[in-house]
C-alpha positions as CSV (number, residue, x, y, z in Angstrom):
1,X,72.3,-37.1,-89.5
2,X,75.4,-38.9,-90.9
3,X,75.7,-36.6,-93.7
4,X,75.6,-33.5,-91.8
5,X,77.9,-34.9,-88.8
6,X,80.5,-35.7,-91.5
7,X,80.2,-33.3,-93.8
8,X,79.4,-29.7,-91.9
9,X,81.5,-29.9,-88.9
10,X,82.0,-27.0,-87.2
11,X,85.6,-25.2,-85.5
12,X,84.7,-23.2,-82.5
13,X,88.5,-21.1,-81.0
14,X,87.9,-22.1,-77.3
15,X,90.8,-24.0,-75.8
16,X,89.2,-27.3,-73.4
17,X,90.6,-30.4,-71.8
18,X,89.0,-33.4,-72.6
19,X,87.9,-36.3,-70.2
20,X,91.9,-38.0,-70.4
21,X,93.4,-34.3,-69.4
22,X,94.8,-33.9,-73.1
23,X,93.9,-29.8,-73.7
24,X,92.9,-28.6,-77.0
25,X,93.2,-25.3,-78.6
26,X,89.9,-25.4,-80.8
27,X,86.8,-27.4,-80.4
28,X,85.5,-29.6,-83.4
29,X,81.6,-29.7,-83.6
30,X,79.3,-32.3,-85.6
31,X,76.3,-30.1,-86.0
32,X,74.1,-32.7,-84.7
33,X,72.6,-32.7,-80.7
34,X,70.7,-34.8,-78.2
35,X,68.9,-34.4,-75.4
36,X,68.0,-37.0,-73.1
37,X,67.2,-37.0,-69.6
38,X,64.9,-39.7,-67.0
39,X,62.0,-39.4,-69.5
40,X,64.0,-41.7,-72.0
41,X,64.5,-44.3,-69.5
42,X,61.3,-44.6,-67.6
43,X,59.6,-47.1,-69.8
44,X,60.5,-50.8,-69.7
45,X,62.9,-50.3,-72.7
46,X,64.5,-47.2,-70.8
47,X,68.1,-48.9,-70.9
48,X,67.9,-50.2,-74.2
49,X,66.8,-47.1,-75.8
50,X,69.6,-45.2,-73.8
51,X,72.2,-48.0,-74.9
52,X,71.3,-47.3,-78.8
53,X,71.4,-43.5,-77.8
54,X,74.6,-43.9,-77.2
55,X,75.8,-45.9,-79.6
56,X,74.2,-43.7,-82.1
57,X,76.2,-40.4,-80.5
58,X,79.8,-42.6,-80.9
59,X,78.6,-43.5,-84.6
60,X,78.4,-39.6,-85.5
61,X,81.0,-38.8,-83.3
62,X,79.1,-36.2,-81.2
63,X,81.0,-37.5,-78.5
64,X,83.1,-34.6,-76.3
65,X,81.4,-32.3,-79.0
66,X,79.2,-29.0,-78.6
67,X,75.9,-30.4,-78.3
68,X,77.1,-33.6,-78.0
69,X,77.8,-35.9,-74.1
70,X,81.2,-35.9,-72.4
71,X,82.9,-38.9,-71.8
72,X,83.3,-37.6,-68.2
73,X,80.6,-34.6,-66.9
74,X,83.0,-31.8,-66.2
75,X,81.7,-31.0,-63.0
76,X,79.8,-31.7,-60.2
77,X,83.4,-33.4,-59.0
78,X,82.9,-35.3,-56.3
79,X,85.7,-34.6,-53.9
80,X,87.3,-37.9,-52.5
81,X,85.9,-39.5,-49.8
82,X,82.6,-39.2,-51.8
83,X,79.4,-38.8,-49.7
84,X,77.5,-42.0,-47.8
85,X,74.2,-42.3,-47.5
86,X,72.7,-43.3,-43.7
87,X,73.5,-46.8,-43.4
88,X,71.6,-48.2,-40.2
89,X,68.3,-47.4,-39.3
90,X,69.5,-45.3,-35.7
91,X,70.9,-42.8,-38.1
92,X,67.1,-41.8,-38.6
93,X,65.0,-40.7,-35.6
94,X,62.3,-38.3,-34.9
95,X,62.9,-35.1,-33.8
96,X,66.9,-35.5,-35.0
97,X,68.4,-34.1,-37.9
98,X,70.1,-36.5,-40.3
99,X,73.8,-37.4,-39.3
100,X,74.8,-37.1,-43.4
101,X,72.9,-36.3,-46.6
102,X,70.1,-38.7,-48.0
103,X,71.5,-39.4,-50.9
104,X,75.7,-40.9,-51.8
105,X,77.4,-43.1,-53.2
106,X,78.1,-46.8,-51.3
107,X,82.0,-47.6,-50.9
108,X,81.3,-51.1,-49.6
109,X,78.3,-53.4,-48.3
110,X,78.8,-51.8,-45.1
111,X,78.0,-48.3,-46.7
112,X,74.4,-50.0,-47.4
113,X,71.2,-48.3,-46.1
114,X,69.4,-51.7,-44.3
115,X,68.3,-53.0,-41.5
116,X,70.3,-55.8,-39.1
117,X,68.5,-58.8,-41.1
118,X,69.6,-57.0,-44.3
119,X,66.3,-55.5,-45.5
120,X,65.7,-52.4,-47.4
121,X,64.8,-49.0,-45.1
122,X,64.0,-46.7,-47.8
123,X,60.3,-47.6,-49.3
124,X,62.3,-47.5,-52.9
125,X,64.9,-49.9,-51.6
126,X,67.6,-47.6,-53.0
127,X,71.0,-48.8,-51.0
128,X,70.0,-52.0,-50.3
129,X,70.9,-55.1,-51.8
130,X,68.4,-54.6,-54.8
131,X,69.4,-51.6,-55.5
132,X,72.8,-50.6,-54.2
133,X,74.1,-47.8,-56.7
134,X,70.8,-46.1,-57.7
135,X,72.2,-42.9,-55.9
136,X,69.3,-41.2,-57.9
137,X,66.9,-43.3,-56.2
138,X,64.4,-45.3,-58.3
139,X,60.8,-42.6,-57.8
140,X,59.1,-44.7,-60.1
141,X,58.9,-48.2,-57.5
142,X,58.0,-45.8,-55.2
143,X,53.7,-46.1,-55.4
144,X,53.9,-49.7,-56.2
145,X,55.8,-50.2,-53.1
146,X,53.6,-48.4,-51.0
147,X,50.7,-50.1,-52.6
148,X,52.0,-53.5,-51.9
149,X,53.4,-52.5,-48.7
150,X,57.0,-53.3,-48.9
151,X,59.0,-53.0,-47.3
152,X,56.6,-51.7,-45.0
153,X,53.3,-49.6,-45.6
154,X,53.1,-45.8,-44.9
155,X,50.1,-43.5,-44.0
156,X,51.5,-40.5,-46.2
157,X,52.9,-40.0,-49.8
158,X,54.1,-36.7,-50.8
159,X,55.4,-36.3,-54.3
160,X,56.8,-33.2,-55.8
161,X,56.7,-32.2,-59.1
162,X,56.2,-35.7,-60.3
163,X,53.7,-36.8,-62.2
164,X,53.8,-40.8,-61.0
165,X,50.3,-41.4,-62.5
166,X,51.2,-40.9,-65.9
167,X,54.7,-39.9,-67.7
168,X,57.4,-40.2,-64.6
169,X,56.3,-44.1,-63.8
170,X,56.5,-47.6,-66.0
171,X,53.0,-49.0,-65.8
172,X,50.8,-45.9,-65.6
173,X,47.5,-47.6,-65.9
174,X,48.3,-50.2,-63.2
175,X,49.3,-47.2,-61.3
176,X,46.4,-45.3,-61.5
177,X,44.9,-48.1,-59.9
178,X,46.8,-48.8,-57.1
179,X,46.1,-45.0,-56.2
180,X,42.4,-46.0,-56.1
181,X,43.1,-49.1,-54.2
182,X,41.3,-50.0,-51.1
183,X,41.7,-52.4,-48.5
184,X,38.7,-55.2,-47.1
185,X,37.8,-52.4,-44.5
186,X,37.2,-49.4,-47.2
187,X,40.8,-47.5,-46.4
188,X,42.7,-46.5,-48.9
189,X,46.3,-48.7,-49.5
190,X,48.3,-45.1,-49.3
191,X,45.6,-43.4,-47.3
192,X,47.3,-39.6,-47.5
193,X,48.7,-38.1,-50.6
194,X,50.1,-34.4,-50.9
195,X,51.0,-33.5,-54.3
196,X,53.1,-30.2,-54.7
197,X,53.4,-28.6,-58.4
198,X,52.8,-25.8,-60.7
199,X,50.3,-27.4,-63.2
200,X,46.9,-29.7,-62.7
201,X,48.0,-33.0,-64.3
202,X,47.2,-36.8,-63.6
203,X,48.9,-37.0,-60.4
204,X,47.1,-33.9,-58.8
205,X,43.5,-35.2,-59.5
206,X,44.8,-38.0,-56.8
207,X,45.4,-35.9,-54.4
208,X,44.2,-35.0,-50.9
209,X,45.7,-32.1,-50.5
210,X,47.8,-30.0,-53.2
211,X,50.2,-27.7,-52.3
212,X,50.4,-25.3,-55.2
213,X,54.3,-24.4,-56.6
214,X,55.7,-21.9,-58.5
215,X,57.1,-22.0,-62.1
216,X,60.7,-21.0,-62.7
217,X,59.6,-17.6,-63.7
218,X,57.7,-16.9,-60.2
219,X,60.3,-17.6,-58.0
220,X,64.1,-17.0,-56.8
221,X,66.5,-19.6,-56.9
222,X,70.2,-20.4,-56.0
223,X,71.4,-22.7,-59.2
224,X,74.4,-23.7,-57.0
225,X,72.2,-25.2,-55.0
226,X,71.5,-27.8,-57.5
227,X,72.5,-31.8,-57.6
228,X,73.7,-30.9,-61.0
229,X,74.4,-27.6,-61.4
230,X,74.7,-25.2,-64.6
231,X,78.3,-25.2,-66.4
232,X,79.9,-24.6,-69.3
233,X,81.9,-26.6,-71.4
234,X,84.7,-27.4,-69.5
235,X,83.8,-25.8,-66.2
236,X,81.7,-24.5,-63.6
237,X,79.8,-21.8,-63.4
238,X,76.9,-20.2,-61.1
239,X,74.2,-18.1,-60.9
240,X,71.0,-17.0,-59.5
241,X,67.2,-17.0,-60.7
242,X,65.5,-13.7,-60.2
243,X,61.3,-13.5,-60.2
244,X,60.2,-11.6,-63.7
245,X,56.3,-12.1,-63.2
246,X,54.5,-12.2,-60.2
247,X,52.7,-15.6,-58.5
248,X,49.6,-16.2,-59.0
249,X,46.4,-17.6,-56.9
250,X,48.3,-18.9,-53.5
251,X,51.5,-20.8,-55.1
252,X,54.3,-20.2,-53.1
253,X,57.9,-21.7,-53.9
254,X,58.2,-24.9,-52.4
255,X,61.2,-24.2,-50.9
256,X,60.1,-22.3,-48.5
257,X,56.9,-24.5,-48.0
258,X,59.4,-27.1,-47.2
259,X,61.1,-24.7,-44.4
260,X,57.8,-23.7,-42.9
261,X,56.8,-27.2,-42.6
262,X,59.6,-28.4,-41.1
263,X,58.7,-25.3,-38.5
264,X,55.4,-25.7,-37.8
265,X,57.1,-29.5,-36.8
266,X,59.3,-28.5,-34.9
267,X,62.1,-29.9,-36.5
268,X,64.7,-29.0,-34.3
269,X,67.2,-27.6,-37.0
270,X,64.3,-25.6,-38.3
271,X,63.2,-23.6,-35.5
272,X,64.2,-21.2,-33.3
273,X,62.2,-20.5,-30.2
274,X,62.8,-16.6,-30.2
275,X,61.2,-16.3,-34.0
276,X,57.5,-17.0,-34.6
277,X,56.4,-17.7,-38.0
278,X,54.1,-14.9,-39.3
279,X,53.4,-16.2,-42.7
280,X,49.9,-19.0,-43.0
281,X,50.8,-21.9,-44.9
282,X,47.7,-22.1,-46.3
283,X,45.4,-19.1,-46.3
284,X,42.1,-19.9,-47.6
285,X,40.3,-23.7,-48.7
286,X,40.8,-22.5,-51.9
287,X,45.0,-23.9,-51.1
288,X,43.2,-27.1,-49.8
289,X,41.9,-29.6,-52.2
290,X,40.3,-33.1,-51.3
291,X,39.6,-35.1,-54.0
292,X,38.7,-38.5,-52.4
293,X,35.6,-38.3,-55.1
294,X,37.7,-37.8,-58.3
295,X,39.7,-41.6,-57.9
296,X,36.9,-43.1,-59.5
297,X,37.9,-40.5,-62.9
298,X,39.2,-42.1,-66.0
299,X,41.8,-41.3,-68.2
């Protein structure tokens, strides 16, 4: 990699800026390129293996280079005041839309999402004082938290195109059993889980009910829409995702499952009285799979 970083660069005409606003009237590649994303990190070396990463890019001097990271991600720019998260529990009530976005990024401790006695509200404890600037949120506590119970238990899990029982958490065999775990009485520790994805994998054979999703290919999507959305080198750009084969079985984007749900709950900002929905969530048991017997699998 050294030898071709140093000795096959690459001189591309596009004028850019770089992350300290100096512009540039050609862009210098080092032929070399990485990809990393979660998956790197979500193992208990995660940070050290993104640390080398990085010091690995600066030693070839991929670095603000095609193929290479930026020093600063060109855009999505927050605009100044950034986004807060909810930060006291009467910001969250039934029946009430949310007074801000989920997610943002804490100013101050009083930006923090707890309670009066300073305990965590989410069940992650993202924006509390464990973890006060995971604006990501931090998926893979998520089960174990549940499964312990804090900070407080919950009767339904629904995860989305995650697989938490095998390549999206850090102790996937420990995980697998918390899944299965029971209390003294016989009930499950997370009595309820609704997976939604595209593909049978670990995480669906725990589920009670499966909500099946659409592939990329199957669906339409706004890419704009994204928490980090599609750009070019040095700038923004958008687009739209257009269907070019059909679904299949009863997958539906889960986009719109999302909406219908929220409907047939009567979330307020998702219903109108004057509209009834026409379209069945679910259609035939085929959509509805309980797999209650399958916990006792191994993998």
């Amino acid at each position: 990699m050294i030898q071709t970083s140093r000795n096959y660069k690459i001189t591309l005409p596009i004028e850019w800026t770089d992350a300290w606003g100096k512009e540039h009237e050609s862009v210098t590649g080092n032929p070399v390129a990485f990809h990393a994303m979660r998956g790197l990190a979500a193992h208990s070396n995660g940070f050290q293996s993104i640390r080398a990463l990085a010091v690995l890019m600066s030693m070839l001097g991929t670095i603000d280079r095609p193929g290479g990271f930026r020093h600063k991600s060109p855009f999505p720019r927050a605009v100044p005041p950034s986004a807060k998260p909810p930060n006291h529990p009467n910001q969250v009530k039934p029946n009430t839309p949310l007074a801000s976005g989920p997610l943002g990024w804490p100013a101050a401790p009083e930006n923090l999402f707890i309670h009066d006695d300073g305990t965590p509200m989410r069940i992650d404890k993202v924006f509390s004082w464990e973890y006060p600037l995971a604006v990501h949120g931090v998926m893979h506590s998520v089960i174990t938290n549940a499964w312990r119970g804090d900070p407080y238990p919950i009767d339904t899990l629904m995860i989305f195109m995650a697989n938490m029982a095998w390549n999206s958490s850090m102790n996937t065999t420990e995980v697998r059993k918390m899944l299965a775990n029971k209390h003294d009485n016989g009930e499950y520790k997370i009595p309820f889980i609704v997976v939604c994805d595209a593909f049978q994998s670990e995480m669906t054979a725990f589920a009670d009910l499966i909500l099946p999703d659409t592939t990329y290919l199957e669906r339409h999507d706004a890419m704009s829409m994204l928490d980090r959305p599609i750009s070019v080198f040095d700038g923004p750009v958008d687009s739209v995702r257009v269907p070019v084969v059909p679904r299949t079985g009863e997958c539906r984007p889960f986009q719109k499952v999302l909406v219908e749900l929220g409907s047939r709950l009567k979330l307020p900002a998702l219903r109108r009285p004057t509209v009834r929905t026409s379209i069945a969530l679910i259609r035939t048991s085929s959509s509805i799979i309980r797999l209650r017997q399958v916990r006792a699998w191994a993998f």
